[in-house]
Each structure stands twice: as structure tokens, then as C-alpha cells.
C-alpha positions in Angstrom: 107.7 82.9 36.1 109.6 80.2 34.3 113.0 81.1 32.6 112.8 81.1 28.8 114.7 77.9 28.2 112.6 76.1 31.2 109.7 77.0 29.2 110.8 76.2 26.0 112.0 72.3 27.4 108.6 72.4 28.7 106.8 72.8 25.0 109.0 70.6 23.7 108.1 67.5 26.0 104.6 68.6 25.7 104.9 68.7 21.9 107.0 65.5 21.6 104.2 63.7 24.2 101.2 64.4 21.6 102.8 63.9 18.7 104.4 60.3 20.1 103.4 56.8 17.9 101.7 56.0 14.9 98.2 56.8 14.6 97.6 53.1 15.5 99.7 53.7 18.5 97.5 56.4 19.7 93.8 54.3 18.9 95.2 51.5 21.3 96.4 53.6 23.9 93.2 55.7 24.4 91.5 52.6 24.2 93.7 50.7 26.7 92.7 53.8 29.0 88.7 53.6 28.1 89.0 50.1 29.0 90.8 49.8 32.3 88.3 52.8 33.3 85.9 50.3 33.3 87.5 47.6 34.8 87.3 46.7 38.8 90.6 47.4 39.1 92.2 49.8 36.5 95.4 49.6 37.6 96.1 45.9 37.3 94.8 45.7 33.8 97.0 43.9 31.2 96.9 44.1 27.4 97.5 41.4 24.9 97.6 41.4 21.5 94.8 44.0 19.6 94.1 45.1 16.2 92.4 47.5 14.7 89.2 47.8 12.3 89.2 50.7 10.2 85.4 51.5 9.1 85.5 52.9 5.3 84.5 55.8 4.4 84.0 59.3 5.9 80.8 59.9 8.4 79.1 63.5 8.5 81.5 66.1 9.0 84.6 64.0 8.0 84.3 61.6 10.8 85.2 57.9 10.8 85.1 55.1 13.0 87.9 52.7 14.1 87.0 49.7 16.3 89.9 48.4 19.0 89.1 44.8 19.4 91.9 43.1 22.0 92.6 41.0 25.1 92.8 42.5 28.8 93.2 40.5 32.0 92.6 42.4 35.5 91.9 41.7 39.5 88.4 40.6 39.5 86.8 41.6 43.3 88.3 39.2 45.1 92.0 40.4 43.9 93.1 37.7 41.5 93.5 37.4 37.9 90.3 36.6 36.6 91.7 35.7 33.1 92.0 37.2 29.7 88.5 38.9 28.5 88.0 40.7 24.9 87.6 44.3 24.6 85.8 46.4 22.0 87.1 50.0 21.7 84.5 52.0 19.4 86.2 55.9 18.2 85.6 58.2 16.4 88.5 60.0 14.8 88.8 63.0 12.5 92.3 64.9 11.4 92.7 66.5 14.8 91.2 64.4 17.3 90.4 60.9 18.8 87.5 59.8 20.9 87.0 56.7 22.6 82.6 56.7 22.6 81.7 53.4 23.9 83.5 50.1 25.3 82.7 46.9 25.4 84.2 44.0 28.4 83.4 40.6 27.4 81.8 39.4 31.5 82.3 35.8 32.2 78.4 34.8 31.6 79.2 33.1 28.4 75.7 31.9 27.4 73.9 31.9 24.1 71.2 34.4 23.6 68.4 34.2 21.5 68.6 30.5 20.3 72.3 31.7 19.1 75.9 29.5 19.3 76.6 33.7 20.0 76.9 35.1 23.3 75.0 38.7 23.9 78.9 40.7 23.6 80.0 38.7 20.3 76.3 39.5 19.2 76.5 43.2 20.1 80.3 44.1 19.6 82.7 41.4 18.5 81.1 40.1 15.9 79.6 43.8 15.0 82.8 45.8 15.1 85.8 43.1 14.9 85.4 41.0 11.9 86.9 41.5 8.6 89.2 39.8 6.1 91.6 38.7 8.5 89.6 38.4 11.8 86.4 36.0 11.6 83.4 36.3 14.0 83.3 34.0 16.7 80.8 32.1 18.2 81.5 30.7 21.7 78.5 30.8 24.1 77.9 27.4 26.3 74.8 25.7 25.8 
């Protein structure tokens, strides 16, 4: 059995842990996690720079949705680098919790789809979840 100050140090860590960062803080670091999940390597992935696209207004049972659109770089198969790829992030979030329900990796296949300048992710999550007043769609795809 723990003494009562052990277990008191222990709540406190715990308590300090889940209430760390901004509620910005916390979006990009579950997303950072959903992502390298789903990476080759997970434990080489590197973030850059990210934002975040707050959806307006309240879904059923006072549920919103936030997108996390950002940079990672990880070891590809062969163990290098393979260079910087966009992320999309899509959570839900309510007063309590914070779920990361689908992610998106921008793959190196960078063609158009559909007679589009658009490539099949900017089509389906980029250019879906990241654009707004500050962030324009994108259009990148190789001919």
C-alpha cells in the first residue's frame, strides 16, 4: 500500500499530466499520436508547423469537429527520411473529451484525379477539412 503522501504526489502528477496545455495543445498532440500510428515508422516521425480548423457550430449531443492539418516527415521502408508529407487530423471534441476519428497521410503518388489540378488526398481531406480564411486549398497533382 502506498504511504499517503506517495499517493497524494501520485494524483497530483496525474492531475497536473491531463490538465497540461491549451486546448490547442492537446488537439495537436493526440493528433501527432493518431498520425505517427500510422506511419512505417512511428517513432522517427517529425512535426512541423500545424494549425487548427475549428468547424462552427455544435453537432448532435454537443459535439464539434476540429480538423489538425500539419507537416510530418518519418523513415520510409528503406530507413531514410522520405520528406515532409501533410497530415489531416479529423476530432471530435465535447467538454470532457477528445477523439482523434480518422487521419489522413498525404502518400507520395501525387497525380491528378478525375480530370482535377487536385490530387485524390487534397480532394478528400486538405482541401475538405483545411481551408479557411487564412489557409487556401491547394492544388498540386502532376500531370
Amino acid at each position: 500500500m502506498m504511504a499517503p503522501r506517495t499517493a497524494l504526489s501520485v494524483l497530483t502528477c496525474v492531475g497536473l499530466l491531463l490538465g497540461c496545455g491549451t486546448p490547442e495543445d492537446q488537439a495537436r498532440y493526440s493528433a501527432q499520436n493518431s498520425v505517427a500510428a500510422h506511419l512505417k515508422d512511428p517513432d522517427s516521425a517529425k512535426f512541423g508547423a500545424s494549425f487548427i480548423i475549428r468547424e462552427p457550430g455544435a453537432l448532435k449531443n454537443g459535439l464539434e469537429t476540429d480538423a489538425v492539418c500539419g507537416l510530418v516527415n518519418a523513415k520510409n521502408s528503406f530507413g531514410a527520411y522520405a520528406g515532409a508529407s501533410r497530415y489531416v487530423a479529423l476530432q471530435m471534441r465535447s467538454q470532457r473529451t477528445l477523439d482523434t476519428i480518422y487521419v489522413w497521410v498525404e502518400g507520395s503518388d501525387r497525380h491528378s484525379f478525375v480530370d482535377s489540378k487536385a490530387t485524390l488526398f487534397e480532394i478528400s481531406a486538405w482541401n475538405k477539412y483545411c481551408v479557411d480564411a487564412g489557409h487556401a486549398a491547394t492544388y498540386s497533382a502532376s500531370e
